[in-house]
Each structure stands twice: as structure tokens, then as C-alpha cells.
C-alpha positions as a printed NumPy array, in Angstrom:
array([[ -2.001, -30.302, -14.079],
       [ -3.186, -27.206, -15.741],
       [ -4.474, -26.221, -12.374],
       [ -1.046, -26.374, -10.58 ],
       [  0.813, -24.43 , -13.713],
       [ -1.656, -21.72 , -13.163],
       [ -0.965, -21.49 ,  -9.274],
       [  2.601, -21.24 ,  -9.979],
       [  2.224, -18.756, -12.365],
       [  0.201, -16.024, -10.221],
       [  1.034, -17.197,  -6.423],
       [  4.716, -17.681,  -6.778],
       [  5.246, -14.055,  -7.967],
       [  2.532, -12.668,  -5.923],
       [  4.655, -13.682,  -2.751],
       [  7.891, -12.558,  -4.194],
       [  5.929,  -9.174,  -4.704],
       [  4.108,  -9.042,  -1.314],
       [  7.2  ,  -9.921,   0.446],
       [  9.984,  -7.969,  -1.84 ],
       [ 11.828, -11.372,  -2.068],
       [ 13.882,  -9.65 ,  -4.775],
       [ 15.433,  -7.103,  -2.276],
       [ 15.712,  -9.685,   0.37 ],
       [ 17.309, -12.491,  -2.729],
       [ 19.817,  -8.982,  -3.695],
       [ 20.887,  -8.135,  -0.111],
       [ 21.383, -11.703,   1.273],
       [ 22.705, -13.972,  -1.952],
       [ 23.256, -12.119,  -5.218],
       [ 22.152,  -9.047,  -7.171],
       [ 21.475, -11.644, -10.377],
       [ 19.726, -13.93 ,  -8.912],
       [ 17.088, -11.245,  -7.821],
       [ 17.246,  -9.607, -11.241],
       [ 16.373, -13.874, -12.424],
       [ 14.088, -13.834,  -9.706],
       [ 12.147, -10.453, -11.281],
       [ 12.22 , -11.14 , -14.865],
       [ 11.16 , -15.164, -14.386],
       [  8.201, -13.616, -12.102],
       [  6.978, -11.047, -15.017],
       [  7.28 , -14.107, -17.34 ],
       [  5.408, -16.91 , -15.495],
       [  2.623, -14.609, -15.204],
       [  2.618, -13.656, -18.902],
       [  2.367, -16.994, -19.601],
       [ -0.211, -17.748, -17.122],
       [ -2.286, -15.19 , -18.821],
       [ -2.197, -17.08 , -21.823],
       [ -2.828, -20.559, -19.963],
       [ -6.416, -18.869, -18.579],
       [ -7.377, -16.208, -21.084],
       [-10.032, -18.317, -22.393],
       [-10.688, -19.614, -19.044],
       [-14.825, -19.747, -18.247],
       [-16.083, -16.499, -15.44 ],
       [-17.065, -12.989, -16.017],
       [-14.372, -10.382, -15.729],
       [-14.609,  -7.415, -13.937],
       [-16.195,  -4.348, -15.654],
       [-14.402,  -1.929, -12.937],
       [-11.22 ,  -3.598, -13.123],
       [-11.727,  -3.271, -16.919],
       [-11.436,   0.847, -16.518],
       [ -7.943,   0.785, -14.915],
       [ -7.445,  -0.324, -18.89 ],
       [ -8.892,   2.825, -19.931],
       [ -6.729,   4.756, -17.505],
       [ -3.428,   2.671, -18.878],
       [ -4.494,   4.208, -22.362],
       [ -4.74 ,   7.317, -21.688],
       [ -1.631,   7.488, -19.435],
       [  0.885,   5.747, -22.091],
       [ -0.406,   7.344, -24.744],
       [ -0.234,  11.338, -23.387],
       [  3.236,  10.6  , -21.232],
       [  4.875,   8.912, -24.464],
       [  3.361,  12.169, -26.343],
       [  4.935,  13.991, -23.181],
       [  8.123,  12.705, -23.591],
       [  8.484,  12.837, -27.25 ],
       [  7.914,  16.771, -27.011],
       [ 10.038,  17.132, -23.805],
       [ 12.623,  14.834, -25.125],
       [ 11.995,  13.454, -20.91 ],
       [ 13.47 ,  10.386, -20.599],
       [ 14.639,   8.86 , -16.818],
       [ 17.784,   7.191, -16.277],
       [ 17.036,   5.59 , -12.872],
       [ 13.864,   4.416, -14.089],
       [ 13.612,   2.589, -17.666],
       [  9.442,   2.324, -19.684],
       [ 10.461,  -1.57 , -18.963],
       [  9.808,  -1.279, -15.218],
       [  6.783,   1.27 , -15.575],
       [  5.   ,  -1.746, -17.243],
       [  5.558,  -4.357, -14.853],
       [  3.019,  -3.414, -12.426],
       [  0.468,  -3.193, -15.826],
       [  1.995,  -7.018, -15.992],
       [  0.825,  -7.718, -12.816],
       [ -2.351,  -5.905, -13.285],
       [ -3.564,  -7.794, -16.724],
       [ -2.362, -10.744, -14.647],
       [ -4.65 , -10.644, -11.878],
       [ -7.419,  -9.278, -13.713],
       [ -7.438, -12.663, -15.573],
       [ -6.728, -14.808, -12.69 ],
       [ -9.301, -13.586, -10.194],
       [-12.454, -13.671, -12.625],
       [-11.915, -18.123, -11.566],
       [-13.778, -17.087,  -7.564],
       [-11.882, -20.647,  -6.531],
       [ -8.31 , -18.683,  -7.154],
       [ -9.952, -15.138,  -5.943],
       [-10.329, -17.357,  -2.38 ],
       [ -6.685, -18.452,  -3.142],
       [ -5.596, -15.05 ,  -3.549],
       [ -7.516, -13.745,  -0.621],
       [ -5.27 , -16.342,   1.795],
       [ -1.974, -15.713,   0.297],
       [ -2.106, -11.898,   0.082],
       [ -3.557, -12.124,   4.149],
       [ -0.788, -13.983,   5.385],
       [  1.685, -12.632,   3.447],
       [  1.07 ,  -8.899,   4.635],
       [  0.506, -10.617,   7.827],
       [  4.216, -12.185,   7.505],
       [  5.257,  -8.829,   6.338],
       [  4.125,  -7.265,   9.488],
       [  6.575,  -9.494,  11.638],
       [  9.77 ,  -9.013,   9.655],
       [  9.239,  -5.185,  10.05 ],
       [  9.531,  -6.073,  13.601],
       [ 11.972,  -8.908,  13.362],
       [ 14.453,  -6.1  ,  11.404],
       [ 13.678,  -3.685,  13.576],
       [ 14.485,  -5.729,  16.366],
       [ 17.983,  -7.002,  15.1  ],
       [ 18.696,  -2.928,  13.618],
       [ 19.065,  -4.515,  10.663],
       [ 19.042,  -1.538,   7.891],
       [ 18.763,  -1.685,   4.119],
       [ 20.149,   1.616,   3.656],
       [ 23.223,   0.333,   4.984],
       [ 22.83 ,  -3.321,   4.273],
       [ 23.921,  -4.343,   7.749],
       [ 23.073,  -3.988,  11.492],
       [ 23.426,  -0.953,  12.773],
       [ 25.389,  -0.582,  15.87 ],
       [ 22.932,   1.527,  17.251],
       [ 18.889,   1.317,  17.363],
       [ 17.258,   2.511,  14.492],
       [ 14.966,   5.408,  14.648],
       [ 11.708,   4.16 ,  12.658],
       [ 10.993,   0.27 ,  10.871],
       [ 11.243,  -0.226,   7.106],
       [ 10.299,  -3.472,   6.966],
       [ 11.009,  -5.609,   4.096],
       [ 10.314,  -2.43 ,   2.147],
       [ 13.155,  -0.811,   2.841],
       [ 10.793,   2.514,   3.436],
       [  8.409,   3.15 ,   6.844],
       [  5.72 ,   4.845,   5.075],
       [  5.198,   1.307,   2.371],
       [  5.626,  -0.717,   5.222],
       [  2.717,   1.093,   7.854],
       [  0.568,   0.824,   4.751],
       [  0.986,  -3.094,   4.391],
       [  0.778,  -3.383,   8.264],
       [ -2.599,  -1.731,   8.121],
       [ -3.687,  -3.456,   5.194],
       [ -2.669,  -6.634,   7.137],
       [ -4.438,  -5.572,   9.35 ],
       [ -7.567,  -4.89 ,   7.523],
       [ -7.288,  -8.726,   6.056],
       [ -6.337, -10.301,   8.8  ],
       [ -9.103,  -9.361,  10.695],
       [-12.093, -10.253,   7.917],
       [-10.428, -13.433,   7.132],
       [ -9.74 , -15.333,  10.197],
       [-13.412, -15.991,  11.838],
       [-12.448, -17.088,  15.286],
       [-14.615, -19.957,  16.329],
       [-14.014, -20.798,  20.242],
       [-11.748, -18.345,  22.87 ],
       [ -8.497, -19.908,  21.921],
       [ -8.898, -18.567,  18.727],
       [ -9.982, -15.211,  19.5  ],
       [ -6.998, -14.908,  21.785],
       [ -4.464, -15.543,  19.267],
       [ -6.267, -13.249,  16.929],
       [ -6.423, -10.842,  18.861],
       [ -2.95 , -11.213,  20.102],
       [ -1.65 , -10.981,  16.123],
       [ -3.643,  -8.094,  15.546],
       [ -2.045,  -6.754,  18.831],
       [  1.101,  -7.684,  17.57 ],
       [  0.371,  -5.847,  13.524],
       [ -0.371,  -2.597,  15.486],
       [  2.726,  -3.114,  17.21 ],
       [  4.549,  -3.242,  13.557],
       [  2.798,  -0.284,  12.683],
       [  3.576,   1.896,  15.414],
       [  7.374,   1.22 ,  15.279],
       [  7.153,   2.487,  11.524],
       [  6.958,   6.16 ,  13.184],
       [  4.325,   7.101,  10.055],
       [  2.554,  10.244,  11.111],
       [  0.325,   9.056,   8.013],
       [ -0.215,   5.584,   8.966],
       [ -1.039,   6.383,  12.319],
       [ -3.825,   9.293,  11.368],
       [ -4.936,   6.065,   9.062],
       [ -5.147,   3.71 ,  11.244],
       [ -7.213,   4.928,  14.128],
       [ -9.149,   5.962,  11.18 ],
       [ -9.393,   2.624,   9.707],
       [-10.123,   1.168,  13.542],
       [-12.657,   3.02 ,  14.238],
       [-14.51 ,   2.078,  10.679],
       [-13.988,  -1.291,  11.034],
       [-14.699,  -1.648,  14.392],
       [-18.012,   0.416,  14.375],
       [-19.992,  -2.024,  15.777],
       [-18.147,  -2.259,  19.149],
       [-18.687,   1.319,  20.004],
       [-21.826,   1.195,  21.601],
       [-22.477,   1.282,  25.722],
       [-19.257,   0.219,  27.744],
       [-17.256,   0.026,  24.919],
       [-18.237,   3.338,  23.985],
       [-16.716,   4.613,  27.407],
       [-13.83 ,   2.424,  27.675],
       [-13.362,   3.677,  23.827],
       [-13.495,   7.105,  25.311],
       [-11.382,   6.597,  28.324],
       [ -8.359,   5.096,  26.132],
       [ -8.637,   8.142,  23.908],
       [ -8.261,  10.378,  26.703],
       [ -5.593,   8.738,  28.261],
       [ -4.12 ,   8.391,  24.768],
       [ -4.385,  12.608,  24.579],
       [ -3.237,  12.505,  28.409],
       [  0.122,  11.079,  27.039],
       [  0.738,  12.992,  24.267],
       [  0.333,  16.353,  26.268],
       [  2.738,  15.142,  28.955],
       [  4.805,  13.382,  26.549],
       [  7.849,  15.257,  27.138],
       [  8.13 ,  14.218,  30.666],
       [  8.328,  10.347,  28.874],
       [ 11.319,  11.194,  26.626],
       [ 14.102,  10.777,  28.929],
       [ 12.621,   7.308,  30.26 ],
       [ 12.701,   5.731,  26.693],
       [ 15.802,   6.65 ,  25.099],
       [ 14.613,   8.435,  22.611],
       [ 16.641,   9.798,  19.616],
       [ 16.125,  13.137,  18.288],
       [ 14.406,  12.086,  15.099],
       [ 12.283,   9.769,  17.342],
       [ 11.192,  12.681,  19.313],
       [ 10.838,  14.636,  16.5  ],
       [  8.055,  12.223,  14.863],
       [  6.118,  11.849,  18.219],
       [  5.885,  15.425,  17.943],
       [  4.457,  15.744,  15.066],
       [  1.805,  13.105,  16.12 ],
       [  1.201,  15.395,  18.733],
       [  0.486,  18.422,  15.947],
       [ -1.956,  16.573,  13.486],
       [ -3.813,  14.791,  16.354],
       [ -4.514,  18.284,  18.26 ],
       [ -4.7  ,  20.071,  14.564],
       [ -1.62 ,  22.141,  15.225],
       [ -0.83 ,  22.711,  11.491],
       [  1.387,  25.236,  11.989],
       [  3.548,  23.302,  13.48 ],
       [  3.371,  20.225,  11.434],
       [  6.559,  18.812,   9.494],
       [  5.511,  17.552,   6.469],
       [  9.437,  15.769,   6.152],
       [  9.743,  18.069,   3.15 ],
       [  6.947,  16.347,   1.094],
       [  5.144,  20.242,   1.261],
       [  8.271,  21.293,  -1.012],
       [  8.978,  18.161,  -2.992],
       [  5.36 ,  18.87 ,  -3.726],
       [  5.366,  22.415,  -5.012],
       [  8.605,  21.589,  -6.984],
       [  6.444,  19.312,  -8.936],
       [  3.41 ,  21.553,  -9.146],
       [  5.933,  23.939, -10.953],
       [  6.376,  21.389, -13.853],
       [  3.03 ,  20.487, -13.767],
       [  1.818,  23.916, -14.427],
       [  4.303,  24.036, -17.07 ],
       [  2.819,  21.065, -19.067],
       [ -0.745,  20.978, -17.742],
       [ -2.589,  19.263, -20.751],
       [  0.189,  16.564, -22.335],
       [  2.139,  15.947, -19.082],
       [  6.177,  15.981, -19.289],
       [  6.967,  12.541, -19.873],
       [  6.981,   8.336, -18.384],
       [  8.451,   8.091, -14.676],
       [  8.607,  12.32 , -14.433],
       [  7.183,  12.663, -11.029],
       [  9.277,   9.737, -10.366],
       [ 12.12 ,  11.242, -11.24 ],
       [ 10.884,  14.86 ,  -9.932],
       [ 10.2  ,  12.456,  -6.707],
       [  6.958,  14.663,  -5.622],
       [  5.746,  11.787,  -2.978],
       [  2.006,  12.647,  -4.469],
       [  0.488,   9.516,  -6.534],
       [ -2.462,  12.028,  -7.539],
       [ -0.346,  14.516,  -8.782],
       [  2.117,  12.389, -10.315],
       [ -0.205,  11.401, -12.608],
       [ -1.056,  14.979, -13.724],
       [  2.606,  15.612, -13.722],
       [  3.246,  12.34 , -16.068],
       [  0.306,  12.665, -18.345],
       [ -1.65 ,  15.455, -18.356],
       [ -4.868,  16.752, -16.923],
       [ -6.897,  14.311, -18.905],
       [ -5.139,  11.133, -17.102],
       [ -5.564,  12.964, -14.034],
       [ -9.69 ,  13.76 , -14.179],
       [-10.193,  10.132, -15.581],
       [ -7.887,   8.617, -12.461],
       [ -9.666,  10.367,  -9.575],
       [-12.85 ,   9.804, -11.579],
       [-11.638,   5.617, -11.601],
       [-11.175,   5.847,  -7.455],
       [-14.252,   7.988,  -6.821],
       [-16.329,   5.199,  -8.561],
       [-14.602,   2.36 ,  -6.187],
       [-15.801,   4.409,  -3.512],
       [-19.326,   5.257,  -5.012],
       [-19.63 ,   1.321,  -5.773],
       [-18.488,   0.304,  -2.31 ],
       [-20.857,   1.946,  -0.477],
       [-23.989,   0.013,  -2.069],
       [-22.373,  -2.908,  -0.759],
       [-23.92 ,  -4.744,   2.219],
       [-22.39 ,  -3.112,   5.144],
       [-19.696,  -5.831,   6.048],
       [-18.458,  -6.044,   2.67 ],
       [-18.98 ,  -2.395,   2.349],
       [-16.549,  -1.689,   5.519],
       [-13.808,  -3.981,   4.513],
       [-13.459,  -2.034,   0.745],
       [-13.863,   1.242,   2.265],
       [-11.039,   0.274,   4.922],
       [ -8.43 ,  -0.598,   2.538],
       [ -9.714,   1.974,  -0.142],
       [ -9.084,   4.535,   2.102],
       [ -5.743,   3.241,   3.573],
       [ -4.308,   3.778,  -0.22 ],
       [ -6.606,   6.963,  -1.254],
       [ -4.516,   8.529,   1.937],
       [ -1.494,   7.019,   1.449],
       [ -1.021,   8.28 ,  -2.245],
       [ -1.034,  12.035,  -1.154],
       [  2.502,  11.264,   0.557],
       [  3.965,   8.223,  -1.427],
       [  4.273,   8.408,  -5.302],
       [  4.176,   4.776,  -5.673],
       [  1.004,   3.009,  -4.396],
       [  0.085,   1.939,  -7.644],
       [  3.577,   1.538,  -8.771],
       [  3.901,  -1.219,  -6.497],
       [  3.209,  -4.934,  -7.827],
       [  1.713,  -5.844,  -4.146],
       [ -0.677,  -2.947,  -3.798],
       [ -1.981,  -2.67 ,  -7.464],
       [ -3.854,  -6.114,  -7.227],
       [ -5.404,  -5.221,  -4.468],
       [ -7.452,  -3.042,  -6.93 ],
       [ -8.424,  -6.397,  -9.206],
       [ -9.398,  -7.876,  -6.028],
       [-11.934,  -4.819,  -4.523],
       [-13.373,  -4.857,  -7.839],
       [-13.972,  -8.086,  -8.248],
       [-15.525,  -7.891,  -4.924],
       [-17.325,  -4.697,  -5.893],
       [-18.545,  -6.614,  -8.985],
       [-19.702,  -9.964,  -7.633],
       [-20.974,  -8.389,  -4.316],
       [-19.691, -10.723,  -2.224],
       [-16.153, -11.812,  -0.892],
       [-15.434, -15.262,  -1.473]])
């Protein structure tokens, strides 16, 4: 019995999270029942914590830093605020803590290795379902900005997100999962995973991310490391030329495809970071948003200015954001927190070693252009999980 309360508790909200069932519950039934929906999620796993806090299996003493880091980041951006009288109105201290909800959650609930498989299955197929309804709502036009189908195609996918850059990060992250989880046992199989794999890149192209593509062919080519060796090396060499073939001649494609203008404007821009064209490179205002945020950061370099600043500043920099929220100190300790995943990660055995790295450096990457990776419910227990991986030195 205990067993089943404890499931509900952790995998009931960790699918809501994973697949933003609260948007989804807002846009298609009712605005209260998603609000129920949130605050019943933040609850069952509060009082799942309690059910398993005494619960036998050693927790994780890397996970245990992000603790540290919690400290030191309520404690200088409450400071912050107190001096800069800061406080957000679109964003309340109430929903800054529910990914630290999330995070104590998870932290308790993967030390048991028998729910760490658990969670290892749901959070795979759920990015993995994730993946399709970017392409399903892409498909139909459907828009959340608008909360309807568009008459017209869209230019880029949001997913269940509601944002392309969130939703090429799950894709890849799918991706990453996906592909260490299902072992494909006779040629059937390896067809169909193949094909779904085939079918995530697919989700993560239509996103348009200039990031998510530099990440990954990135990613691919780490994870895939093995396979580039003889005639695999050349075909893997062919494809990239004919890849670079294509993007030099694109413009003579554009007319053929129906492009919009924004569409053609973000294959452009592939075009400049894959043949190192910086000048050239649009940055979708993220370069300003950026220095506008420096500005304040520079004001209040040691104490920060306050909860939810950068948030509110909206500087699209997770790294900075920090520095920006809670001063230098939070800042060193934070990039000194991911530095030691990496460090740790690489004495790994290689396989397990790859498939950290992979979706360590998927977020690393995708926190210089999106302010809330570890914001985000979904994405901050991936961090329990690589640590408990980290920790145990093996997977499941």
C-alpha cells in the first residue's frame, strides 16, 4: 500500500511536470482546475517526502550541494530584496520554491534505486511523448500564444511548452534517453527505434532553435562516437558535406518550400553559426536582453537585487541570472556545483560517462539563452537523477 501512495506521490506530478498538463488542463478545460492540478501536485509530493524520509538507501552527496546553493541563493536575494525593496509582480517567492519542492522531492525519492528505474521509464517516455505533441501541434497550427489554430502555418514548434527553445531541449533530452534506455534486441526493434529517434530529430528540427540544433549535432556526435570509425566515418563525412552543400545553396530551396520570412530568417542564421559567420549572427535580441541585465548586475555585484530579478529583467541567461538574483557568491558556488557534475562524470565508465555528459551539456548550453532551465520542475530532477548516477556509478 505504502508502495503505491509513494508512486502517486512523485510519478503523478512528475508527468504533469514533464508534459505541462497544467497549461494543456488551462487551455482545454479550466484555468482552476490547472491551478488544483498545480497546488495538489506540490502537495502530494510534500507529503510523499514525509511518507519516505526515513526510508532505508544512501542519499546523494552531489545532489546534497544543490542544498548548499538553495542557501546561499535565498538567503543573499531575500537580503537583495530587502535593500532594493525588489519585489516581482508576475512572479510571487511561492512559485520560486516549487521547483526546490520538486527538488527535495526527488532527492528523497531516487536514493530507493527500484523508483530511480521507475523514474528513468517515466521521464523517457514522457519527453519521448513530448517530442510528438510538438509535432502533433505543429501539425494542426495549433498556437498557445493565441490559444487556437492558426489559419496559417506556424513559423517554428512550441510544443507543449508553449516556447521552441524549452521544447528542442526536451526533444534532445528525449533523445538522449530514448536512445540509452530502449536496448533493441532483434531488427524489428532496431527499426522502430531508429524510426522514433528519426522521428525526435524531426521534432527538433521543426523547433527552428539555432541553439538546439548547434546542440544536437553536438550531442550526436558524442553519443554516437563509436560509429565513426571506417565507412561510417565517410558516409559521416559525406552527409556533412552534403549537409554544408545545402546550406550554401539554400537560397535556391526557399521558393520550393514556402517559406515565411521568419523561417528564412532562422535557416539563415544556421547558416552563420555553422560556417562561424558571427558577424552576421542574430542573437533574437538575447545579446541586448543580456547587457540590460549585466547593467543591474554591475550595479549590485556582491548581494544581488532581489528573488525572480533576472526573471523579471528577462535576461534569457540562467548563469547570469543567478549573479543578477543573488550575488557573486551564489554565482562562483553555482558554476562551481556544474563544473563538479562534469569533473565527476568523466571518471565514469565511458557509457555511463557519455550519457551524463550528453544531457549535462544539452542544459550547460541551453542556460546561456533560456533563464529557466532550472526553474523548470521537469529539467531540475534531471539533476537528482545524474547525481545519483554520478554517485552510485551505475544507471539502474
Amino acid at each position: 500500500m505504502k508502495g503505491k501512495a509513494v508512486i502517486i506521490c512523485f510519478i503523478w506530478p512528475l508527468i504533469c511536470a514533464c508534459l505541462n498538463i497544467q497549461l494543456l488542463t488551462g487551455v482545454f478545460i479550466s484555468l482552476g482546475v490547472s491551478q488544483l492540478i498545480a497546488y495538489s501536485n506540490v502537495l502530494l509530493i510534500m507529503l510523499g517526502v514525509l511518507v519516505i524520509m526515513k526510508d532505508p538507501g544512501e542519499l546523494s552527496k552531489t545532489a546534497k550541494l544543490w542544498f548548499v546553493f538553495y542557501i546561499l541563493y535565498y538567503s543573499f536575494s531575500l537580503l537583495a530584496s530587502g535593500i532594493n525593496g525588489f519585489e516581482n509582480p508576475d512572479y510571487s517567492m511561492i512559485a520560486t520554491i516549487v521547483p526546490v519542492i520538486y527538488f527535495v522531492g526527488f532527492y528523497y525519492f531516487l536514493r530507493n534505486e527500484t523508483y530511480t528505474k521507475m523514474f528513468f521509464k517515466v521521464i523517457t517516455i514522457c519527453y519521448v511523448i513530448s517530442a510528438l505533441l510538438t509535432i502533433f501541434f505543429f501539425k494542426i497550427n495549433y498556437d498557445f500564444d493565441d490559444l487556437g489554430i492558426r489559419p496559417y502555418a506556424l513559423d517554428r514548434a512550441g510544443g507543449v511548452y508553449a516556447d521552441a527553445n524549452n521544447a528542442a531541449m526536451v526533444s534532445i533530452l528525449a533523445f538522449v534517453l530514448f536512445q540509452h534506455f530502449y536496448i533493441a534486441k532483434n531488427k524489428i526493434q532496431k527499426v522502430f527505434k531508429i524510426f522514433l529517434l528519426l522521428v525526435i530529430v524531426y521534432s527538433i528540427l521543426i523547433t527552428l532553435s539555432t541553439t538546439g540544433l548547434f546542440i544536437f549535432v553536438l550531442v550526436f556526435i558524442i553519443t554516437n562516437y563509436k560509429s565513426f570509425k571506417g565507412l561510417r566515418l565517410l558516409l559521416l563525412g559525406v552527409l556533412l558535406m552534403l549537409f554544408y552543400a545545402a546550406l550554401f545553396a539554400r537560397k535556391q530551396f526557399y521558393g520550393h518550400f514556402n517559406l515565411s520570412v521568419r523561417q528564412i530568417g532562422k535557416i539563415d542564421n544556421i547558416y552563420n553559426v555553422l560556417t562561424f559567420n558571427t558577424a552576421k549572427i542574430d542573437s533574437s535580441g538575447r545579446s541586448e536582453l543580456l547587457q540590460h541585465l549585466l547593467h543591474y548586475v554591475y550595479q549590485n555585484p556582491i548581494f544581488g537585487n532581489g528573488i525572480g530579478f533576472s526573471t523579471y529583467i528577462r535576461g534569457h541567461n540562467t548563469f547570469i541570472g543567478v549573479w543578477a538574483d543573488a550575488g557573486i557568491i551564489t554565482f562562483l558556488f553555482f558554476l562551481a556545483l556544474l563544473i563538479l557534475y562534469i569533473v565527476k562524470s568523466l571518471k565514469l565508465n565511458i557509457t555511463l560517462a557519455i550519457f551524463c555528459l550528453s544531457m549535462l551539456v544539452t542544459m550547460y548550453i541551453f542556460m546561456l539563452t533560456l533563464q529557466t532551465v532550472i526553474n523548470q520542475t521537469y529539467i531540475i530532477v534531471l539533476f537528482v537523477f545524474i547525481a545519483y548516477i554520478i554517485d552510485r556509478k551505475k544507471l539502474i
